[in-house]
LOKOLKOL-513446 format. One record per residue: residue number from 1; x, y, z of N, C-alpha, C in turn. Coordinates in nm, 4 decimals. Atoms other than C-alpha are relative to their C-alpha. Layout:
N
NUM; X; Y; Z; X; Y; Z; X; Y; Z
...
//
This chain:
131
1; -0.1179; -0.0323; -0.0762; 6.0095; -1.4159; 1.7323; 0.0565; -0.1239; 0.0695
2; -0.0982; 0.1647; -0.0488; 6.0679; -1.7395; 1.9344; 0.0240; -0.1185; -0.1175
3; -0.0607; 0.0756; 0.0569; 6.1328; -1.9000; 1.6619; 0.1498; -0.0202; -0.0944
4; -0.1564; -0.0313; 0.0749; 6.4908; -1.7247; 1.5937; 0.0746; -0.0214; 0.1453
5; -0.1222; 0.0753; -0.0579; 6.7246; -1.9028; 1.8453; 0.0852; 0.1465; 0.0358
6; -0.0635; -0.1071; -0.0462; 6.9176; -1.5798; 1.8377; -0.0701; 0.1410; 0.0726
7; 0.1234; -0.0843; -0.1070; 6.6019; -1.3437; 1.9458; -0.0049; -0.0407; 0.1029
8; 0.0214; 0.0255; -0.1515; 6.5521; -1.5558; 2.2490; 0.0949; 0.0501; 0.0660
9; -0.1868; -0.0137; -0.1087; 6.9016; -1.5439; 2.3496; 0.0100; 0.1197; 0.0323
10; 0.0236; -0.1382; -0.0558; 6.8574; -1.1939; 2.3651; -0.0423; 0.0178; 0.0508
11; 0.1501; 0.0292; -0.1112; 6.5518; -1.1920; 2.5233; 0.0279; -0.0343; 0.1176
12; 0.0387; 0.0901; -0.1390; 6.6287; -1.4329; 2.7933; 0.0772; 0.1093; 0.1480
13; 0.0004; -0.1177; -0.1047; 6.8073; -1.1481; 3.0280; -0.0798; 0.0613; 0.0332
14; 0.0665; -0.1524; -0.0373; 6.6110; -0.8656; 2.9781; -0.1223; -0.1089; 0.1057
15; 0.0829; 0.0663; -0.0473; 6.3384; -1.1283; 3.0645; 0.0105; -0.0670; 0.1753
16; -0.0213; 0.0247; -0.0920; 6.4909; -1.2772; 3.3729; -0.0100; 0.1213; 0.0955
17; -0.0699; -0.1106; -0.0924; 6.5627; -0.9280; 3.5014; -0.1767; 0.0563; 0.0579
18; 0.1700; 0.0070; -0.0140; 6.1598; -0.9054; 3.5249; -0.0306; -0.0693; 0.1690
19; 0.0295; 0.1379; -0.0889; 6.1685; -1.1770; 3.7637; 0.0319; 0.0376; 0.1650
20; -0.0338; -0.0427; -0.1249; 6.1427; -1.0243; 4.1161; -0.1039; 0.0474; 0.1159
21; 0.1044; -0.0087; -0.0771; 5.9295; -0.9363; 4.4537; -0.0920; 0.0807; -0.0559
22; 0.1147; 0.1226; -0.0859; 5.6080; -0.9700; 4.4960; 0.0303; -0.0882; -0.1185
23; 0.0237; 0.1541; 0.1097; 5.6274; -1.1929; 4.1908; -0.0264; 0.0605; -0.1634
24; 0.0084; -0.0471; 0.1249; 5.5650; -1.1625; 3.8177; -0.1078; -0.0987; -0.0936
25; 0.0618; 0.0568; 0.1239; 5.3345; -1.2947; 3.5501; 0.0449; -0.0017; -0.1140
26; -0.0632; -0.0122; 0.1205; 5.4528; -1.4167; 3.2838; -0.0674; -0.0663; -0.0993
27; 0.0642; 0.0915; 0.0951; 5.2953; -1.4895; 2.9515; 0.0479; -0.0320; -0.1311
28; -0.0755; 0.0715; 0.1482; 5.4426; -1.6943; 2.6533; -0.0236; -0.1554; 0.0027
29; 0.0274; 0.1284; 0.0721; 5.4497; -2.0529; 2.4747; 0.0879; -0.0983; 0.0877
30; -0.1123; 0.1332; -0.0368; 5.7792; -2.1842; 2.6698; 0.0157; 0.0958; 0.1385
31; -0.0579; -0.0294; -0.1479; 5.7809; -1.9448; 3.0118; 0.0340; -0.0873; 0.1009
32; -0.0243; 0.1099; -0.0700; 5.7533; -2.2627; 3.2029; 0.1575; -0.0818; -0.0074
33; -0.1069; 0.1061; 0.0646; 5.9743; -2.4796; 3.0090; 0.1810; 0.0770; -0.0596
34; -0.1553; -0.0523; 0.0786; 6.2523; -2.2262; 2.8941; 0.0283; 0.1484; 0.0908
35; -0.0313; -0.1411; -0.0441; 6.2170; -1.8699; 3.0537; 0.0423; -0.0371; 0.1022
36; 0.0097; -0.0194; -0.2071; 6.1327; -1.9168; 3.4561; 0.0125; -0.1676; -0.0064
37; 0.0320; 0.1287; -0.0129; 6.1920; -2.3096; 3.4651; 0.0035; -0.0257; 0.1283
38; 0.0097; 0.0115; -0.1408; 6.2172; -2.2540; 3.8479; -0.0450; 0.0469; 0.0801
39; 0.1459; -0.1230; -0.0825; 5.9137; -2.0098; 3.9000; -0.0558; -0.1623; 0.1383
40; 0.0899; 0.0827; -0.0939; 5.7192; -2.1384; 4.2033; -0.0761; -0.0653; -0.0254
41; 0.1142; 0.0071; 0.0550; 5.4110; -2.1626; 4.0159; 0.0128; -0.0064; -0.1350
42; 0.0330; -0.0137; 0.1388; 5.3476; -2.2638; 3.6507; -0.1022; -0.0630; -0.0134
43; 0.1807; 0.0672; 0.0574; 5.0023; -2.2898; 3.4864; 0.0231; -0.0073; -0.1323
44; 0.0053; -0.0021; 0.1538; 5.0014; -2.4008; 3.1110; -0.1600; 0.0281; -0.0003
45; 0.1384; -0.0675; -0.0038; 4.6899; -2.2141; 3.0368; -0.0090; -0.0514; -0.1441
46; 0.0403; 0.0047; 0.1204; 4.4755; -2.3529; 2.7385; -0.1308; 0.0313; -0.0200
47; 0.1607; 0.0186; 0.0285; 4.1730; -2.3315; 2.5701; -0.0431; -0.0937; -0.1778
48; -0.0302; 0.0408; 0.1285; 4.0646; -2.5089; 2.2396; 0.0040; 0.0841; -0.1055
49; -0.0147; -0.1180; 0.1222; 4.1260; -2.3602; 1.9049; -0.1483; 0.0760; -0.0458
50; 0.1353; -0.0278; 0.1130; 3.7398; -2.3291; 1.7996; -0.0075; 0.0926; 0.1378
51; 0.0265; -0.1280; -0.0637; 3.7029; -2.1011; 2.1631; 0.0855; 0.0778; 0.0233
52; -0.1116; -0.1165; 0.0437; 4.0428; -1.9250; 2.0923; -0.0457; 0.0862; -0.0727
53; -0.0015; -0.0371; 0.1341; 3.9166; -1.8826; 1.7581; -0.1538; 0.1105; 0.0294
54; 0.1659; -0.0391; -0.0443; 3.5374; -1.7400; 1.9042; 0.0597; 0.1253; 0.0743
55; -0.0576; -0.0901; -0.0562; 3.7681; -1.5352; 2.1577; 0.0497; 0.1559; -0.0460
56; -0.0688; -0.1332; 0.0814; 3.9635; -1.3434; 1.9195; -0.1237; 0.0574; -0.0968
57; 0.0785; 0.0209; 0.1150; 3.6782; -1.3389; 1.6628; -0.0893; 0.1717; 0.0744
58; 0.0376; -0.0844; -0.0381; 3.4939; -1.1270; 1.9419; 0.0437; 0.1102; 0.0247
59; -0.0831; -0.1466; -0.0114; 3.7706; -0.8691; 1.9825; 0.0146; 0.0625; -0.1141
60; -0.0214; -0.0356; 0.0955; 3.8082; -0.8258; 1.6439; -0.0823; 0.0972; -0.0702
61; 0.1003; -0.0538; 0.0462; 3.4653; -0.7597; 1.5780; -0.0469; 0.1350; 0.0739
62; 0.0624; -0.1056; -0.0588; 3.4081; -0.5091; 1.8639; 0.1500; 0.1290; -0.0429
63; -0.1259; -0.1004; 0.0878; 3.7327; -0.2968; 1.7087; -0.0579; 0.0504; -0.1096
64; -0.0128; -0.1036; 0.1273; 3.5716; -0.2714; 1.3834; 0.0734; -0.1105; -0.0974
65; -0.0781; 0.0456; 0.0354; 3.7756; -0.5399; 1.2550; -0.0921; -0.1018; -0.0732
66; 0.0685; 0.1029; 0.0953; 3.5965; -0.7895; 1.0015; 0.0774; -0.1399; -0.0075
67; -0.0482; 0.1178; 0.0393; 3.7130; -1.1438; 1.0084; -0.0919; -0.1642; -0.0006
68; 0.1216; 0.1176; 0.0472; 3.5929; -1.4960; 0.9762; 0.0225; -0.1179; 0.1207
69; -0.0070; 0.0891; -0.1257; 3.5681; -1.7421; 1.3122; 0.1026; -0.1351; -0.0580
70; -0.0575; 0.2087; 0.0214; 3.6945; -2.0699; 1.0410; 0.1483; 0.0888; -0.0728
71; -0.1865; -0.0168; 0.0061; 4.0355; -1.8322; 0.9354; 0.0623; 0.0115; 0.1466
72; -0.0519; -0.0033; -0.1786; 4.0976; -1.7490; 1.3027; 0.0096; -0.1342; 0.0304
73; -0.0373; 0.1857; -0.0187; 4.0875; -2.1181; 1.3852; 0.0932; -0.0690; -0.0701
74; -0.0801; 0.0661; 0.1217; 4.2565; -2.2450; 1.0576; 0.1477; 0.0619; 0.0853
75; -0.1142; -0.1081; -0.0469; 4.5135; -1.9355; 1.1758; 0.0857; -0.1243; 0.1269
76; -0.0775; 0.0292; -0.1732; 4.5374; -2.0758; 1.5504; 0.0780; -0.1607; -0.0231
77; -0.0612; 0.1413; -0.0394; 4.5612; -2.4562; 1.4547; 0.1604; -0.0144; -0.0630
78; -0.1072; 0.0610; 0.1252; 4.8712; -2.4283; 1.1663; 0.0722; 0.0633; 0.1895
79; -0.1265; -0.0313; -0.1040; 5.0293; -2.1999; 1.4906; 0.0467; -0.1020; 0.1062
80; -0.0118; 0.1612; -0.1027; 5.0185; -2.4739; 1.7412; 0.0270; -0.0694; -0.0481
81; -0.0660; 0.1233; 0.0920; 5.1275; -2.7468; 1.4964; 0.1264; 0.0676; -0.0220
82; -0.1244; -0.0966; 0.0213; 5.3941; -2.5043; 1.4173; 0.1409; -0.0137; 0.1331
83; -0.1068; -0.0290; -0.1015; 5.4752; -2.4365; 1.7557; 0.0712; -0.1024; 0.1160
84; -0.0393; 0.0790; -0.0968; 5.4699; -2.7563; 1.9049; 0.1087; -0.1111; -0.0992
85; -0.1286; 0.0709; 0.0580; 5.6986; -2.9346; 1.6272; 0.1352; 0.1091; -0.0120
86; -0.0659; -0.0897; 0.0347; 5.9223; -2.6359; 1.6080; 0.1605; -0.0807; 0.1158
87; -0.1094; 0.0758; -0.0416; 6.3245; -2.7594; 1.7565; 0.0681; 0.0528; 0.1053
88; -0.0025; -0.0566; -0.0678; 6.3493; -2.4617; 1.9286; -0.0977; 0.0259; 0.1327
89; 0.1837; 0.0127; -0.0899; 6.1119; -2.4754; 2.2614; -0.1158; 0.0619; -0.0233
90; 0.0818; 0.0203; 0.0806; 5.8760; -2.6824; 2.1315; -0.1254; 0.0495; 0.1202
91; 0.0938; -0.0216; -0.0348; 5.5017; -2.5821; 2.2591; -0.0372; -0.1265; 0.1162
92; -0.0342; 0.0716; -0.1014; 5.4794; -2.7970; 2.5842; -0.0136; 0.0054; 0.1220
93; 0.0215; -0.0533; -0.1405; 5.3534; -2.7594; 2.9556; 0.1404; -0.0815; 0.0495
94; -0.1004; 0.0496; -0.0597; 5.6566; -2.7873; 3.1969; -0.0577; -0.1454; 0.0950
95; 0.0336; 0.1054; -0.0491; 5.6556; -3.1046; 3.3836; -0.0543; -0.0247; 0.1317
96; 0.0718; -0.0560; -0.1595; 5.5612; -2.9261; 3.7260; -0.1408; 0.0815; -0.0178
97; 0.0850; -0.0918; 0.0752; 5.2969; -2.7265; 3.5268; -0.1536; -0.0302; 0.1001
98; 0.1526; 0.0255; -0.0197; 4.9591; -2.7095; 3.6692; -0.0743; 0.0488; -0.1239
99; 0.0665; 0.0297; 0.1573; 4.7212; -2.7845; 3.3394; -0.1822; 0.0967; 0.0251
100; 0.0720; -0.0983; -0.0668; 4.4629; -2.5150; 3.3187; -0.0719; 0.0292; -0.1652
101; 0.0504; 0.0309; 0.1840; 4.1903; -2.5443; 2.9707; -0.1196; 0.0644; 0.0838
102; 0.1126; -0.0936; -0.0402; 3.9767; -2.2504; 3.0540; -0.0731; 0.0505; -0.1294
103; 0.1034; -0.0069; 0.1676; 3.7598; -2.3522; 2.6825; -0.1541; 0.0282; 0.1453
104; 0.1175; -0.0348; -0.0451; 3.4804; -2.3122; 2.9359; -0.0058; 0.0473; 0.1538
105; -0.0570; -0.0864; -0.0939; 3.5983; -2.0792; 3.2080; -0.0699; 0.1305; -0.0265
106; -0.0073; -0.1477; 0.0250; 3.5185; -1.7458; 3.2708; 0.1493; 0.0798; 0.0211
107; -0.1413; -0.0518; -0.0619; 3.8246; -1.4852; 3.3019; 0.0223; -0.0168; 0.1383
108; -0.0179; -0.0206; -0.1486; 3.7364; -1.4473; 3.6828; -0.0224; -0.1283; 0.0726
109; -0.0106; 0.1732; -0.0612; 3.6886; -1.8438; 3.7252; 0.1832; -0.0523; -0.0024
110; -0.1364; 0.0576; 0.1076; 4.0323; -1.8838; 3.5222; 0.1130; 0.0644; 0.1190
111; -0.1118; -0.0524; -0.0567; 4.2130; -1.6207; 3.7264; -0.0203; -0.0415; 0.2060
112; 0.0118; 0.0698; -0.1414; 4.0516; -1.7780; 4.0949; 0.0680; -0.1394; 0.0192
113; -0.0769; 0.1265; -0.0677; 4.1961; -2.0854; 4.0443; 0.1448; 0.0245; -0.0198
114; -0.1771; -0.0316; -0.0345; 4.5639; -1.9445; 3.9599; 0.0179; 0.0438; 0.1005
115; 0.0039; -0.0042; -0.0968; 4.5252; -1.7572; 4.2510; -0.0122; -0.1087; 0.1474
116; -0.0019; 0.0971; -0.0424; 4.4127; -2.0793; 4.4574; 0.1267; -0.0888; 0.0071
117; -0.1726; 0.1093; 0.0422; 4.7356; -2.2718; 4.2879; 0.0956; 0.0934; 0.0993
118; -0.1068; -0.0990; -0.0462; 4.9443; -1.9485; 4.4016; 0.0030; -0.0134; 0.1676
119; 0.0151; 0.0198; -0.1804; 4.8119; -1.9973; 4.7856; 0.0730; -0.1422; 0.0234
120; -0.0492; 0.1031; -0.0657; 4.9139; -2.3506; 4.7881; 0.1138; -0.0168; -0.0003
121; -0.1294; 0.0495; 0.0822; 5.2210; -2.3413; 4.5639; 0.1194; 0.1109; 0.0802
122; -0.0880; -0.0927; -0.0035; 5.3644; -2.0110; 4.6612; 0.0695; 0.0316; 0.0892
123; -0.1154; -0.0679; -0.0966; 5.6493; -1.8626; 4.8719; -0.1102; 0.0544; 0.1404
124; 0.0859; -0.0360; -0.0881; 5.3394; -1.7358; 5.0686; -0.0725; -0.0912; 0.0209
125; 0.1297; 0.0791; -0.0482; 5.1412; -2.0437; 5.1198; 0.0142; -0.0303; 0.1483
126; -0.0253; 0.0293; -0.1971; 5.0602; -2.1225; 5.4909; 0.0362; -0.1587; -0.0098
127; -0.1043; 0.0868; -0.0674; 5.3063; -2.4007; 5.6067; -0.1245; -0.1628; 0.0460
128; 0.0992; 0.1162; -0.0134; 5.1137; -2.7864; 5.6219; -0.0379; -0.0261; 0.1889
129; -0.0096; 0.0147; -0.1770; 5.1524; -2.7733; 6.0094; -0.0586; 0.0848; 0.0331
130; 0.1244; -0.1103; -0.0571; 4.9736; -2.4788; 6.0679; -0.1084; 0.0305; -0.0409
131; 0.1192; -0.0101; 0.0488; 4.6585; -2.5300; 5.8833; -0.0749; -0.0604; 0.1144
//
């Protein structure tokens, strides 16, 4: 889908219209860089392809789902080569981005330090003078 220029363009309302108190999460390839480019907070969240590829591998398998850890990988790397030469926004942390490679994270490590970022970064952080 983001790679039809005319899908986004559609998209990018409904998407903005998302965008409101307490706040929103947003997850995609270019939210930073193209959706919210003036969110408070942006985390480019990564992990590498071989524990993407281990990630999905485990959901797959507890579904019932049969697959192979080296196509899931093969899968993830052509997408990322894909998505980061692509002309349309390319794959890319924004330039305010806080950089976030939770290959050896837990979920509840991963989601304490966005939270952490969100205290310092956010509309709610306490004020440098009153700490």
């Amino acid at each position: 889908m983001s790679a039809h220029a005319a899908v986004r363009r559609a998209l990018h309302d409904a998407q903005l219209a998302f965008r409101r108190a307490p706040g929103l999460v947003a997850d995609g390839r270019d939210m930073g860089t193209v959706v919210f480019p003036d969110a408070a907070l942006k985390v480019f969240l990564t992990a590498s392809a071989a524990e993407r590829a281990e990630r999905r591998h485990k959901q797959l398998i507890s579904k019932g789902i049969s697959t192979s850890i080296e196509d899931l990988r093969a899968d993830l790397e052509v997408r990322d080569a894909r998505d980061k030469g692509r002309s349309v926004a390319p794959l890319k942390p924004a330039e305010d981005a806080m950089l976030l490679d939770n290959s050896h994270l837990s979920i509840d490590q991963s989601v304490q330090q966005v939270l952490a970022w969100w205290q310092r970064r956010g509309p709610f952080a306490t004020p440098p003078e009153a700490v």
